[in-house]
C-alpha positions as CSV (number, residue, x, y, z in Angstrom):
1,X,-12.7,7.8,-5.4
2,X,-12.6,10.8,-7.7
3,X,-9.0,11.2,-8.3
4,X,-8.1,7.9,-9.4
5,X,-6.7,7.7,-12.8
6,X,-4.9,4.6,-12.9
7,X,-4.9,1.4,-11.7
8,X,-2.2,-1.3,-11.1
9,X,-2.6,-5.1,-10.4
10,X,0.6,-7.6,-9.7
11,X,1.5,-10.8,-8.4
12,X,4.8,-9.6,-7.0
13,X,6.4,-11.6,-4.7
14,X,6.9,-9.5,-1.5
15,X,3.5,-7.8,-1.5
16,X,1.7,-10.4,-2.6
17,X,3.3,-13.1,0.4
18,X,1.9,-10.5,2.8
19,X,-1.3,-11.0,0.9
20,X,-1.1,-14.7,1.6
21,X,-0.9,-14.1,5.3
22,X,-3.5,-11.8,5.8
23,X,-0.5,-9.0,7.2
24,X,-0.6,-5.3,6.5
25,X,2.5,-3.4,6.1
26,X,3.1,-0.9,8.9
27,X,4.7,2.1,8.4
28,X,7.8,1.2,9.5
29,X,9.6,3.3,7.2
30,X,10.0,7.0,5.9
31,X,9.3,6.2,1.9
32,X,5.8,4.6,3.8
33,X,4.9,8.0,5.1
34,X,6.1,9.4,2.2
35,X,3.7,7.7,-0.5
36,X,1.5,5.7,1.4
37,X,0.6,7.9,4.9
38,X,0.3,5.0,7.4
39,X,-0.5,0.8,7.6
40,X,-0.9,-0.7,3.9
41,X,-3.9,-2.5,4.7
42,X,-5.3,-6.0,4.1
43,X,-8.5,-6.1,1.8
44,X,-11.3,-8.9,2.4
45,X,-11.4,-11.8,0.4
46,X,-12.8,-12.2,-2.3
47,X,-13.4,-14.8,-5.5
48,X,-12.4,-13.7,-9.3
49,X,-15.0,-13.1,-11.4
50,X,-17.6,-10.8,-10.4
51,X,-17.4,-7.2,-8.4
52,X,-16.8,-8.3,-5.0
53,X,-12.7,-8.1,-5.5
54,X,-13.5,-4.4,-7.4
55,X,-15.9,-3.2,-3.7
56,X,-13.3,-5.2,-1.6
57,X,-10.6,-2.4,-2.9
58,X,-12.6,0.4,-2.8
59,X,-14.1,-0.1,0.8
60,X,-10.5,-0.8,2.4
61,X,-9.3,2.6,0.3
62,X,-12.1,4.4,1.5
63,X,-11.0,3.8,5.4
64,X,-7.2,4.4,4.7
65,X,-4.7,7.1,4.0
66,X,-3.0,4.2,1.5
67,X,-3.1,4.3,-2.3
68,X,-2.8,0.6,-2.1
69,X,-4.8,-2.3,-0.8
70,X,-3.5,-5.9,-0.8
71,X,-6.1,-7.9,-1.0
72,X,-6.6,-11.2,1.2
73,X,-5.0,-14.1,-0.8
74,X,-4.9,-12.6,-3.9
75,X,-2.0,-9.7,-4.0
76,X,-1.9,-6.0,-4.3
77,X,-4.0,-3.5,-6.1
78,X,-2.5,0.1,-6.2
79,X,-4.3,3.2,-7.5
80,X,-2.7,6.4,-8.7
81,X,-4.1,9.9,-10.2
82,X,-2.3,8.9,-13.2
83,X,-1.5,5.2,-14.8
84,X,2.2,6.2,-14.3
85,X,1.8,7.4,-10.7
86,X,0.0,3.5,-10.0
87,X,2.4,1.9,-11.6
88,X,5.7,4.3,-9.6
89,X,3.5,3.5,-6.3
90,X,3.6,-0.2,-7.4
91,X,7.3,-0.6,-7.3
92,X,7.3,1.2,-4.2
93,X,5.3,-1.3,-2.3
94,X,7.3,-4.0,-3.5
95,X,10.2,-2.4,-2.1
96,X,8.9,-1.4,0.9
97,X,7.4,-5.5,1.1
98,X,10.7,-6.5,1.0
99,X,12.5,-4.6,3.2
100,X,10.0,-5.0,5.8
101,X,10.3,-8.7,5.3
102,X,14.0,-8.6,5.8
103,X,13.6,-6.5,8.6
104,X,11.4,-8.7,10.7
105,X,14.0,-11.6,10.1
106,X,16.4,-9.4,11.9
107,X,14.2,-8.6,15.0
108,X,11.0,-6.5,15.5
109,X,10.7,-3.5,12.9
110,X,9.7,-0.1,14.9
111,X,6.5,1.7,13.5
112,X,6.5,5.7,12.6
113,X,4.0,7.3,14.9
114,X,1.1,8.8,13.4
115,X,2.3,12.6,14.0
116,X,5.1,11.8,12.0
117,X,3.7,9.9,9.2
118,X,1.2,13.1,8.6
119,X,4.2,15.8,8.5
120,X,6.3,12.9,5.8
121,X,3.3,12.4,4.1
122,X,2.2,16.2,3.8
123,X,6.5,17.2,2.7
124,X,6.3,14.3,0.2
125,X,3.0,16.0,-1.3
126,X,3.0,19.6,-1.2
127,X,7.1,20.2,-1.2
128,X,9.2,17.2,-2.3
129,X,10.2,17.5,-5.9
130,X,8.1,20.6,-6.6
């Protein structure tokens, strides 16, 4: 994972009560193609205090488009070229946590199909803001 330049770990709520339940977040919204690219996926398990959580993150990255993992039971880890980009991508999960969340009380949230996430994903890196 060449390009990562930053890192960000937090215990927020949303994210991290997917965490508990083992669920990724689909991409069930625009601003999820946008950053993420498809599913925000669920990471293995993994006990503090050696490098399994560190190869848990890095594996799940490795086989997704997403710049963030959230890890079984633990919460979410988000990487970023820059400190700043991790830590923008980090709010952007919470928010994205929530709404789904809120969304699923009201009924059953519609995923973006895969064609679609590419071209929001691809606008949102090579044209949005440039």
């Amino acid at each position: 994972m060449p390009d990562v330049g930053g890192v960000v770990h937090t215990y927020s709520p949303y994210a991290t009560a997917f965490s508990a339940v083992r669920k990724p977040i689909p991409p069930i919204l625009t601003m999820i193609g946008d950053e993420f690219g498809g599913e925000i996926p669920v990471g293995p398990f993994a006990l503090i205090g050696d490098e399994s959580i560190g190869r848990g993150i890095v594996e799940t990255l490795k086989r997704s488009n997403a710049s963030a993992v959230l890890m079984a039971n633990h919460g979410p880890f988000v990487v970023g070229n820059t400190a700043v980009e991790a830590v923008k991508t980090a709010v952007m999960l919470e928010e994205v946590a929530k709404t789904l969340a809120i969304a699923q009380s009201l009924g059953t949230a519609c995923e973006i199909d895969a064609g679609d996430l590419a071209s929001l994903n691809r606008r949102y890196r090579e044209v949005y803001g440039q």
